[in-house]
C-alpha positions as CSV (number, residue, x, y, z in Angstrom):
1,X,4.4,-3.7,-82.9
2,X,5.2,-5.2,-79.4
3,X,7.2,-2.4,-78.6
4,X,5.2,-0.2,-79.4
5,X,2.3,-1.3,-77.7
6,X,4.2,-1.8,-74.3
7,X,5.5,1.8,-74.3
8,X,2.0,3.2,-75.3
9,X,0.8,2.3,-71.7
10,X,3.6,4.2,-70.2
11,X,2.0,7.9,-69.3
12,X,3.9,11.0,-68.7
13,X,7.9,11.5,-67.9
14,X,7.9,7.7,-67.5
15,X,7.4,7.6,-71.3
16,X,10.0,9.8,-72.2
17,X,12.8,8.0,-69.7
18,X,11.7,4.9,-70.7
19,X,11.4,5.5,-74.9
20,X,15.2,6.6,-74.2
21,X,16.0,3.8,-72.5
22,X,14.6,1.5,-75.3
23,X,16.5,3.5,-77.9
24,X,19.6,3.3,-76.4
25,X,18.9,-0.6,-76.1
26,X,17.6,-0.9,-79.8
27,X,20.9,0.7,-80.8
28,X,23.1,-1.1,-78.7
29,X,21.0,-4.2,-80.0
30,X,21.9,-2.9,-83.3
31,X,25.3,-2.5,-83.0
32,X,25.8,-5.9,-81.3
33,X,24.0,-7.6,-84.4
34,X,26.0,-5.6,-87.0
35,X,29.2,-6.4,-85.3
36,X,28.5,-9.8,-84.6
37,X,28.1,-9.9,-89.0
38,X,30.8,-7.8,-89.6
39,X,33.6,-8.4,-90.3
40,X,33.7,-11.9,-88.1
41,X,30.4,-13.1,-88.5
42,X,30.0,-12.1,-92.6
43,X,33.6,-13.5,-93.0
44,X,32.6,-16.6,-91.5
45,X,29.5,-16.8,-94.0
46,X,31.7,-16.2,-97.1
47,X,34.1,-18.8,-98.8
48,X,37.7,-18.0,-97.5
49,X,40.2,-17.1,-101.1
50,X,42.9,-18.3,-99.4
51,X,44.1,-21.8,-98.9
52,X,47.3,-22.7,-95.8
53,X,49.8,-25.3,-96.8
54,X,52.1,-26.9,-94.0
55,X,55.3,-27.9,-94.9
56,X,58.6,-28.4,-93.5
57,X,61.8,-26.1,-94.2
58,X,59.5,-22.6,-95.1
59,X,62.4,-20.5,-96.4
60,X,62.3,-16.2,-95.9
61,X,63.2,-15.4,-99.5
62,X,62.5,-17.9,-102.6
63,X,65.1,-18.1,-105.2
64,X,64.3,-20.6,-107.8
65,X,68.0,-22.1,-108.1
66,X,68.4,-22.2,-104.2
67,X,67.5,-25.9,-103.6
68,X,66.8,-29.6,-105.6
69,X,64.1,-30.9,-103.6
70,X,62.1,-29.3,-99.9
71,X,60.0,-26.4,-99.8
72,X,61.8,-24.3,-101.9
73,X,61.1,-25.8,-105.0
74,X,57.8,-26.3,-104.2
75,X,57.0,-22.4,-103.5
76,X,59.2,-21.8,-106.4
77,X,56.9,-23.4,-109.0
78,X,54.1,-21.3,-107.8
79,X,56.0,-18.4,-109.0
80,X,58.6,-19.1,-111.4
81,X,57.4,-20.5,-114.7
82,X,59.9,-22.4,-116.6
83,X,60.1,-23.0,-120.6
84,X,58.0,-26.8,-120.9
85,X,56.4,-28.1,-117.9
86,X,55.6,-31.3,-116.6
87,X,52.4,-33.0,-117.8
88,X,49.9,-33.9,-114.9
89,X,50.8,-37.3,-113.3
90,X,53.5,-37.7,-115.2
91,X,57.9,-36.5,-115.8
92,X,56.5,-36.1,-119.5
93,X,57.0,-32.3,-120.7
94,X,54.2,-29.9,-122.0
95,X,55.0,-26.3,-123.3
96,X,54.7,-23.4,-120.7
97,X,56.9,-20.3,-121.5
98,X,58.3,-21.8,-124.7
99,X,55.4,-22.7,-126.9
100,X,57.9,-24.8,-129.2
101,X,61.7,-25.8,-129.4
102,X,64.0,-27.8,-131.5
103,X,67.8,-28.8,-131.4
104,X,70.0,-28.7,-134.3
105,X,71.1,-31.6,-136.2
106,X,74.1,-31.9,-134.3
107,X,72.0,-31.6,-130.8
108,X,74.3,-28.8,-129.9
109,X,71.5,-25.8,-129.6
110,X,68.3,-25.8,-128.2
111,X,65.9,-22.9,-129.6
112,X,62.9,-22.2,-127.7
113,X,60.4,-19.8,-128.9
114,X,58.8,-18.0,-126.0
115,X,55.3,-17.2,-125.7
116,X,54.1,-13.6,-126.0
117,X,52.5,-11.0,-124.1
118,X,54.1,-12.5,-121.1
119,X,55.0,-10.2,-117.9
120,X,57.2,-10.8,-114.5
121,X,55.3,-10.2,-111.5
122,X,57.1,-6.6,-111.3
123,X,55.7,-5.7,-114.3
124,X,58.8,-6.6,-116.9
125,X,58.0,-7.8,-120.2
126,X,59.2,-11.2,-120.3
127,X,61.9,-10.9,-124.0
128,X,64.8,-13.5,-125.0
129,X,66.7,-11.3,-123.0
130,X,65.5,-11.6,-120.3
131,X,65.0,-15.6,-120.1
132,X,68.7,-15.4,-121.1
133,X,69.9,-13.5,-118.0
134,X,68.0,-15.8,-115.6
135,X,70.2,-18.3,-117.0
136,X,73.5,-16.9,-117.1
137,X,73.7,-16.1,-113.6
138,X,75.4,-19.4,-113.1
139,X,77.7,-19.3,-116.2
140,X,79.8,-17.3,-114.6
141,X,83.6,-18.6,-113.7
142,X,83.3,-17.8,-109.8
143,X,79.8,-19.5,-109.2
144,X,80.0,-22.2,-106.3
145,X,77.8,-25.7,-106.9
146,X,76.0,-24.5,-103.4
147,X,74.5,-22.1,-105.6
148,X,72.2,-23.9,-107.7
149,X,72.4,-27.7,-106.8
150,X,70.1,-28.7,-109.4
151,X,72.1,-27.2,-112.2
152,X,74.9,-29.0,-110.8
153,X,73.2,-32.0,-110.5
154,X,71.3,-32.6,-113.6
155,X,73.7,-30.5,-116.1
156,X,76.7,-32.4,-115.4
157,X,78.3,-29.3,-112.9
158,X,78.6,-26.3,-112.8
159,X,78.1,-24.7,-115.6
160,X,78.4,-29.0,-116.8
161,X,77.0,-29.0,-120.3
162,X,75.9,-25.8,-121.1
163,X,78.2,-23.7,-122.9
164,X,75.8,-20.2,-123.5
165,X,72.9,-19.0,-123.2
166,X,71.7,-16.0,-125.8
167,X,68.8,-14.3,-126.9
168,X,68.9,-15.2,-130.9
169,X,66.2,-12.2,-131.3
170,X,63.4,-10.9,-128.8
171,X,61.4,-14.1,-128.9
172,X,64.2,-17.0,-129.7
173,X,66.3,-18.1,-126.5
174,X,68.6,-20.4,-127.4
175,X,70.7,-23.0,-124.8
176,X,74.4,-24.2,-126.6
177,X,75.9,-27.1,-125.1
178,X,78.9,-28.1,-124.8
179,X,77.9,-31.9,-125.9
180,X,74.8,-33.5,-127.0
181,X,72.8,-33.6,-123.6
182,X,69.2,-34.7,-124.5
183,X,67.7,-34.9,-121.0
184,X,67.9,-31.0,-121.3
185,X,64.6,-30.9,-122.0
186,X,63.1,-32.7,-119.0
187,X,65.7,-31.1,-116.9
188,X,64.2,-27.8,-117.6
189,X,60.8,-28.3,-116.6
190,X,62.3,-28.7,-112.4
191,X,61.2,-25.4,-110.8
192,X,65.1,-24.4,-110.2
193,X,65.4,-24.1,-113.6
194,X,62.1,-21.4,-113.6
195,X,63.1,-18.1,-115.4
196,X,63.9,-15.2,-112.6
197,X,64.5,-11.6,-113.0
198,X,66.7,-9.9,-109.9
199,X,65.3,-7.1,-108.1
200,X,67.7,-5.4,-106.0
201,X,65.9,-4.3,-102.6
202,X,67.0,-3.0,-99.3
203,X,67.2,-6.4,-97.6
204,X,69.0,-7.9,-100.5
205,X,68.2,-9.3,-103.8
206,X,64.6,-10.6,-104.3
207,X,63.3,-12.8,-107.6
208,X,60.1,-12.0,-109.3
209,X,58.7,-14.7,-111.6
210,X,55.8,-15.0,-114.6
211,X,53.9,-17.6,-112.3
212,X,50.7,-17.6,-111.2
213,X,51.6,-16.3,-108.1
214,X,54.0,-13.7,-106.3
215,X,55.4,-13.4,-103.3
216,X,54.0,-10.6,-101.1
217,X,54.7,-11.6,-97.2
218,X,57.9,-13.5,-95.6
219,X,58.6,-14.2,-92.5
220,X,59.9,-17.3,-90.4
221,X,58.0,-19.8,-90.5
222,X,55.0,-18.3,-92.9
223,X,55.5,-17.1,-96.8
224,X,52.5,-15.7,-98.5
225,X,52.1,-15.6,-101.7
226,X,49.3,-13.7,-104.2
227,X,47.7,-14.6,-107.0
228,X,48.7,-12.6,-110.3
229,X,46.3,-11.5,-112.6
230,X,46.2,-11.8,-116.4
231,X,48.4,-15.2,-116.0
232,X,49.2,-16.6,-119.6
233,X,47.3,-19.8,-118.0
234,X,44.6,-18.3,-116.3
235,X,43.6,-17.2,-113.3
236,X,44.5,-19.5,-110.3
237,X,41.2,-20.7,-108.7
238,X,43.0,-19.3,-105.0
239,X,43.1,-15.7,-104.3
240,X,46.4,-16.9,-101.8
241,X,48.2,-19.4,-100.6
242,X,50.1,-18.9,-97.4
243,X,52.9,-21.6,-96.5
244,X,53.6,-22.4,-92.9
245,X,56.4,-24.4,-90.9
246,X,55.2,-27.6,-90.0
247,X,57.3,-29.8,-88.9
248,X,55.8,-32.8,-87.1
249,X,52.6,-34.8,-87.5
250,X,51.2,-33.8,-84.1
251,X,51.7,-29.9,-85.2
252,X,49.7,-30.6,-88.8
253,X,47.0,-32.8,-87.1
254,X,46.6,-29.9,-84.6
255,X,46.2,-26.6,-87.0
256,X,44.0,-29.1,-89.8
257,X,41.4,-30.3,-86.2
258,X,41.7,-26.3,-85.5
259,X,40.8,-25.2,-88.8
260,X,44.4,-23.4,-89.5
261,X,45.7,-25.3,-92.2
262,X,44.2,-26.5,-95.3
263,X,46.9,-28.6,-96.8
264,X,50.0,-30.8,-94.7
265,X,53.0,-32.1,-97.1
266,X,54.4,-34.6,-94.7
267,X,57.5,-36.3,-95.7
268,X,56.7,-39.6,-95.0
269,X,53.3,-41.0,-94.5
270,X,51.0,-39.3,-92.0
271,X,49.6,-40.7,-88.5
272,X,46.3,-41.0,-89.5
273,X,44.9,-41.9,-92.7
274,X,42.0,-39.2,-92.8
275,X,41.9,-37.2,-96.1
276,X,45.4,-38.7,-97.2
277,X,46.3,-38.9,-100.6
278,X,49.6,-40.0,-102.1
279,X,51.0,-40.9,-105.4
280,X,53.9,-42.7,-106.3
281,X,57.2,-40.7,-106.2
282,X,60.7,-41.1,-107.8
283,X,62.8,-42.1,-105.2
284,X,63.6,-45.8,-105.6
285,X,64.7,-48.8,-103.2
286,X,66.8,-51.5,-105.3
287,X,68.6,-54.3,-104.4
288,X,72.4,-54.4,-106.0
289,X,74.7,-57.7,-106.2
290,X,78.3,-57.4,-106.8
291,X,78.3,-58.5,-110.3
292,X,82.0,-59.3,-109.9
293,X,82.0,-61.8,-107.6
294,X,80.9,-65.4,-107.2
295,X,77.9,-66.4,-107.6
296,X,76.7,-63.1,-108.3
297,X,78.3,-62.7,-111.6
298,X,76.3,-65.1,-112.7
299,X,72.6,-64.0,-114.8
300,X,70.6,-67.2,-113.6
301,X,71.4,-66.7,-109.7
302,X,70.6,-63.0,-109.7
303,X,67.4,-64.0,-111.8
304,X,66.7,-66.9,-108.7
305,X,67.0,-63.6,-106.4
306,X,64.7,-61.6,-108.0
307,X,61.9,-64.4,-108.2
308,X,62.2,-65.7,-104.8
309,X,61.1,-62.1,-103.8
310,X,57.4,-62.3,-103.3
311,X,56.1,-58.4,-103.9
312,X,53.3,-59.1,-101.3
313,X,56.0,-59.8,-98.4
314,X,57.2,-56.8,-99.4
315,X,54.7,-54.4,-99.6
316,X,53.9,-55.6,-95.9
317,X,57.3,-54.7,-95.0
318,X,56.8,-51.5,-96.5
319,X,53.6,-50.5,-94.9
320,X,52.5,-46.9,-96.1
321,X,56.1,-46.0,-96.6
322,X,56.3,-46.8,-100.6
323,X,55.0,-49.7,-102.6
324,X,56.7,-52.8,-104.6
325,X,58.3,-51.5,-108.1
326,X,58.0,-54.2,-110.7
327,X,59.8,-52.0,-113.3
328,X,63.0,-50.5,-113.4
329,X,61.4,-47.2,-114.0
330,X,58.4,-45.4,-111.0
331,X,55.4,-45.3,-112.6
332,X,55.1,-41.7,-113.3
333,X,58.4,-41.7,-115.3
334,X,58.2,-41.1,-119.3
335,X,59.6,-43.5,-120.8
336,X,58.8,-46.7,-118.5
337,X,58.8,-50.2,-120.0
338,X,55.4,-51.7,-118.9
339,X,56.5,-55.8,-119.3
340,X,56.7,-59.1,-117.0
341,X,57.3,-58.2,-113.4
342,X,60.3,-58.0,-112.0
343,X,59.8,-59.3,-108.6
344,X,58.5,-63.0,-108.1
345,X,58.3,-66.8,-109.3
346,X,57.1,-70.1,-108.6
347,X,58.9,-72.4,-106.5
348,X,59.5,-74.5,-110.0
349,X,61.2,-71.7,-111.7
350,X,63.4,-70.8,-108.7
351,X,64.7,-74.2,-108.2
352,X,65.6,-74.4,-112.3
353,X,66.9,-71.4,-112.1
354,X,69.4,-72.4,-109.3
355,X,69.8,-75.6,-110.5
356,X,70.7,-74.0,-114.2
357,X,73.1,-71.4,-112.8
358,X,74.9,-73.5,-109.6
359,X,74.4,-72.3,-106.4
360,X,77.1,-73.4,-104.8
361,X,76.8,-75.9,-102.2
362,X,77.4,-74.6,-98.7
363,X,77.6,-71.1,-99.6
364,X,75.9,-68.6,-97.4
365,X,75.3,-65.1,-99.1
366,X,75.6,-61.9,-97.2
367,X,73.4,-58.8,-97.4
368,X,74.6,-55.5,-96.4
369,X,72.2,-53.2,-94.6
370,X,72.7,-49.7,-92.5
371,X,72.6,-50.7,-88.7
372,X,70.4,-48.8,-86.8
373,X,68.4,-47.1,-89.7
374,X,64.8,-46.6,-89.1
375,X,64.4,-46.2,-92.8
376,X,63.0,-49.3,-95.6
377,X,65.9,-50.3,-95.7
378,X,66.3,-51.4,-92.1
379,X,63.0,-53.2,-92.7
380,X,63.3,-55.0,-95.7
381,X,66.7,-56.8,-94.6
382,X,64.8,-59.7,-92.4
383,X,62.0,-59.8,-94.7
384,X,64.2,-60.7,-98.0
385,X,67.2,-62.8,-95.7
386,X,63.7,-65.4,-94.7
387,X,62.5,-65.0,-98.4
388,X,65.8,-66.3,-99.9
389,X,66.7,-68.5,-96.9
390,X,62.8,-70.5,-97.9
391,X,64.5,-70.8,-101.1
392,X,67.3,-72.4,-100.4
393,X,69.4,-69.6,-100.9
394,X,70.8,-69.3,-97.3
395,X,71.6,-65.4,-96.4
396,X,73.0,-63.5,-93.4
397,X,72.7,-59.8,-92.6
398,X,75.5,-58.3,-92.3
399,X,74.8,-54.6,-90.0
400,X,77.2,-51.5,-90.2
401,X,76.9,-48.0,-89.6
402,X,75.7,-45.8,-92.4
403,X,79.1,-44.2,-93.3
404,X,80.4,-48.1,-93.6
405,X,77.4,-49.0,-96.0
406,X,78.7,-46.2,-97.8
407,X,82.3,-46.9,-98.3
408,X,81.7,-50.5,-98.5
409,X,79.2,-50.4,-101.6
410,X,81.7,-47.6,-103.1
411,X,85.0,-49.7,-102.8
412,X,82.4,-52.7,-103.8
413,X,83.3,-54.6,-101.0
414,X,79.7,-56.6,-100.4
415,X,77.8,-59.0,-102.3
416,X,74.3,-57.8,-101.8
417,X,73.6,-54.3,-100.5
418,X,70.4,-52.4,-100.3
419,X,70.5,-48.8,-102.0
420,X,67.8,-46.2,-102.7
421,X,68.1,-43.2,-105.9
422,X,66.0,-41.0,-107.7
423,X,65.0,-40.3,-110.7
424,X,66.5,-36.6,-111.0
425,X,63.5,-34.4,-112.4
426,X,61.9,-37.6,-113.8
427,X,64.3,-38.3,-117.0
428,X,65.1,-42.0,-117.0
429,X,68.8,-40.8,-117.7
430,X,69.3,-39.6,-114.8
431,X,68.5,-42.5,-113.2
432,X,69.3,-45.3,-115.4
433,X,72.5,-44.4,-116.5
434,X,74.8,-44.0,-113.2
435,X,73.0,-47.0,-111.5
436,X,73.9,-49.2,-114.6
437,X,76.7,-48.2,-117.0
438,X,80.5,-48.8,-117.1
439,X,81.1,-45.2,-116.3
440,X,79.3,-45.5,-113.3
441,X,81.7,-49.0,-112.3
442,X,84.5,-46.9,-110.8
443,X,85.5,-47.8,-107.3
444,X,86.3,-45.2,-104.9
445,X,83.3,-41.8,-104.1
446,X,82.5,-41.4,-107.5
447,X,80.9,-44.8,-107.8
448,X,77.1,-45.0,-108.6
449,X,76.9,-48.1,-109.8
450,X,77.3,-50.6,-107.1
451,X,76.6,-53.6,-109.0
452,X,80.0,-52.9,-111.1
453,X,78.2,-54.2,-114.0
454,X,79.6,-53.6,-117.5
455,X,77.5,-54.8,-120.4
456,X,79.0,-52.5,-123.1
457,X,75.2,-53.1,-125.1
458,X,73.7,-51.7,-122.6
459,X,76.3,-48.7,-122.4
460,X,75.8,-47.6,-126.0
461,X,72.1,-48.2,-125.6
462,X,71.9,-45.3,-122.9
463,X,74.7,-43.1,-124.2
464,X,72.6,-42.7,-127.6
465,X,69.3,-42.3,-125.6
466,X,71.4,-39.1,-123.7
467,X,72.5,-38.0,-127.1
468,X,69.5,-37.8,-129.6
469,X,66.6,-34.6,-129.4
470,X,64.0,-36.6,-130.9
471,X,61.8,-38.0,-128.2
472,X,60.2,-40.7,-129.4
473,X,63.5,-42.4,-130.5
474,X,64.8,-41.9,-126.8
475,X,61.9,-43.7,-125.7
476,X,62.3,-46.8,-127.8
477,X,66.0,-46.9,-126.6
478,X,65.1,-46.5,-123.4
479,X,62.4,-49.5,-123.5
480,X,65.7,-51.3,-124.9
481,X,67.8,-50.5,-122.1
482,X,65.4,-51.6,-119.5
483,X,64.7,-55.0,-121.5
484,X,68.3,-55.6,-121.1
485,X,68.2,-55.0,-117.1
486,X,65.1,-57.2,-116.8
487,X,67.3,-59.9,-118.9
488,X,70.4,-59.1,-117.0
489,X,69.2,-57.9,-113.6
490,X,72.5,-56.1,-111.9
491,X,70.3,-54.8,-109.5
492,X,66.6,-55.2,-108.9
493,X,64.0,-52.6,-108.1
494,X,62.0,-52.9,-104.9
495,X,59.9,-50.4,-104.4
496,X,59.5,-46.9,-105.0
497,X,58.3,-44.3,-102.4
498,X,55.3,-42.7,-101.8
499,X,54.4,-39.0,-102.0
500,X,52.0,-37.8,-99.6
501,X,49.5,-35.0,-99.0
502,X,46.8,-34.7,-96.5
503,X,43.5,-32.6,-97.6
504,X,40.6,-31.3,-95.5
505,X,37.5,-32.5,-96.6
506,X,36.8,-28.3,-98.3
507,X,39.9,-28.8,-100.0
508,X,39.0,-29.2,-103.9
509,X,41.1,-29.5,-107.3
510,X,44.7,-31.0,-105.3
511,X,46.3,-33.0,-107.8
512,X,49.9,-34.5,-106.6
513,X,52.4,-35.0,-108.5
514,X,55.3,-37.6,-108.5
515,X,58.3,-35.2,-108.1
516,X,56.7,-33.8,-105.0
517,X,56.1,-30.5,-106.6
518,X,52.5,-30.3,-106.9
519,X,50.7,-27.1,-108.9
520,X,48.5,-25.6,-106.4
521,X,47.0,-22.6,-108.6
522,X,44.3,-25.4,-108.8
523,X,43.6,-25.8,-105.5
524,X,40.1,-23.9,-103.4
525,X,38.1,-24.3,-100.9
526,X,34.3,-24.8,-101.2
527,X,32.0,-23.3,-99.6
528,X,32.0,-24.6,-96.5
529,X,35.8,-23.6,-96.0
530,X,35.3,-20.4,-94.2
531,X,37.2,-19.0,-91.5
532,X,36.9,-20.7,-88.0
């Protein structure tokens, strides 16, 4: 109406010039408006499908077996189901491609019935057949441990425990060992062990997978993968997720304050505390005295250690790095004894415990630490020497290069060392069992147990618990086991690390997990996540 009116008082040629002067304008008006909505302004209005993750170590290709722990495995569980799956917060297992499995009496074979109407990303129906090739890739005489360090690491070598892998019919895949090896079943829910089928290509063989997610874009530094449809467990609540290198705290707090990156999995804790979440992981700190040597040997002195150790000093020690451990198991572990705490006494029940076991009088202990490590256990070395020195048990540090620590624990040549160990894909026997059994006790670069403790109890204890299928019976031996350590105490947890994550605020449904290998077909943005 305005327009109209101020170009009715315009007579003659003037009119005409001056209506095509306005039309050109109203277009040009037009066409400013529409491009300023489209597609940059109507993008920015609309919730953005696809969520950026930083993390360090962003490989080109993603092959399930290639790596134990790092970006790899994380991708990888986006894309390659395995058989059972971890449960949420916990190294407990849940079906996923097998939707049941049982052992023979003889715990020799493993059959897993696979779930049906399940397809590789390529389009492949997932069979028996199938599952059993991803597998048997690394039966094979010439395949190096490099390979698939996982399978080495968890099945005892390469190919360690497992004899054969076969397709019993289209739906049964069964797993023969070689010996009774009950941690299989936890072992098989770490994304190396996700089922792959090879597709030959012109740059060299890629993996498809039955996750919820395939990979459609790599490139240094940035790996995009796309959601699948039809996934057995629904549709994943991203459209995609796109993985960049980042490598450095300032680089993640620069892309998240630009808008660039959703998600940061730093490997340590971040800067800044802003929209950080972390859970506790399975790595573990521990304290190991050389059970073969005076005064150590004796229960009551390494039982005076462990209460003079306040948790609180500790945790202060720690700072965002991990928290004090009070069990000999992390928390998100199946199979953790929950009892009295580890770590800590009064005064009264140090001094009767030294009294009962005989410190002896002038004695000065020594504690081994890496010199020149920036890691925990650099810090904790002052922290427990004042802690032990306030009760009466006087202590010295005693500083050497990394590689020293290392030979010296191995030969056993300390009386206290600091150590740290994981709980390989959360089964307590992987953890347990080298850090405290005879086998374990052997000087020289196969030693794992450091505290050359032999309690042969406490060896059949955990070789049964590595031996028998039925779950619930491996947990009660397992509570067993750790009721010895708490009695015993060869070593003494300190603290367990933390795993950590940093969100922006639009980030919704990121759950971590304690491996480190969090499921992000849960993860979105809201609506206020849309593109800068």
């Amino acid at each position: 109406m305005l327009m109209g009116k101020r170009v009715a008082t315009i007579p003659g040629s003037t009119y005409k010039s001056s209506m095509r002067a306005v039309s050109v304008l109203g277009l040009s008006f037009c066409a400013l408006v529409i491009s300023a909505a489209s597609p940059t302004a109507l993008t920015a209005q609309a919730p953005r499908r696809e969520v950026r993750i930083g993390i360090a170590g962003v490989p080109v290709s993603v092959d399930p077996a290639a790596a134990i722990d790092g970006a790899v495995p994380v991708i990888a569980r986006q894309v390659f189901d395995t058989l059972v799956a971890w449960r949420e917060v916990t190294t407990d297992v849940e079906p996923a491609l097998a939707v049941r499995w049982a052992a023979s009496r003889d715990g020799l074979t493993w059959s897993f019935t696979l779930r049906e109407n399940v397809k590789f990303s390529d389009g492949t129906p997932l069979t028996a057949v199938e599952a059993a090739a991803s597998f048997e890739r690394f039966l094979k005489p010439d395949v190096q441990p490099g390979a698939a360090p996982a399978w080495a690491a968890m099945l005892r070598g390469l190919p360690g425990v497992v004899k054969e892998v076969r397709a019993a019919d289209a739906r049964t895949l069964q797993i023969v060992l070689a010996q009774p090896y009950a941690p299989l079943l936890t072992v098989l829910a770490h994304p190396a062990f996700g089922l792959a089928r090879a597709t030959p290509g012109p740059d060299g063989v890629r993996y498809a997978g039955t996750g919820p997610y395939r990979v459609i874009e790599a490139s240094p530094g940035r790996l995009v993968l796309e959601a699948v449809t039809g996934h057995w467990a629904g549709s994943p609540r991203a459209d995609r997720l796109v993985f960049l290198e980042v490598g450095s705290d300032e680089h993640a707090q620069a892309e998240m304050d630009a808008r660039a990156l959703d998600v940061w999995l730093p490997p340590g804790p971040p800067r800044r505390n802003d929209n950080a979440l972390s859970i506790p992981g399975l790595r573990v700190g521990y304290l190991a005295f050389q059970t073969e040597k005076e005064p150590f040997s004796r229960k009551k002195i390494r039982q005076a250690v462990a209460a003079a150790l306040d948790p609180a000093v500790i945790g202060v020690a720690l700072e965002r790095s991990a928290v004090p451990l009070q069990s000999f198991l992390p928390p998100g572990v199946w199979a953790r004894r929950e009892g009295s705490p580890v770590l800590g006494g009064s005064r009264e029940t140090v001094t009767a415990l030294l009294r009962d076991g005989g410190w002896p009088k002038g004695f000065k202990a020594t504690l081994l630490v890496p010199s020149g490590d920036d890691g925990l256990a650099g810090r904790l070395g002052e922290p427990i020497q004042l802690m032990l020195d306030a009760a009466e048990m006087p202590a010295q540090i005693r500083a050497e290069p990394v590689a020293t620590v290392k030979a010296a624990r191995e030969a056993g040549d300390h009386e206290m060392v600091l150590a740290e160990a994981t709980v390989f894909a959360g089964d307590p026997h992987l953890f347990l069992y080298p850090l405290s059994t005879s086998e374990g006790a052997t000087r020289g670069p196969r030693a794992l147990n450091f505290s050359f403790y032999r309690n042969p109890r406490l060896d059949d204890v955990l070789i049964r618990a590595s031996q028998l299928a039925f779950r619930p019976e491996r947990q009660r031996l397992y509570q067993r086991g750790q009721a010895i350590l708490a009695e015993d105490l060869p070593w003494i947890p300190l603290y367990v690390r933390l795993v950590w994550a940093v969100a922006r605020p639009e980030v919704r449904g990121l759950r971590l997990h304690p491996t480190g290998f969090h499921r992000f077909w849960t993860v979105s943005l809201d609506s206020t996540g849309a593109l800068p």
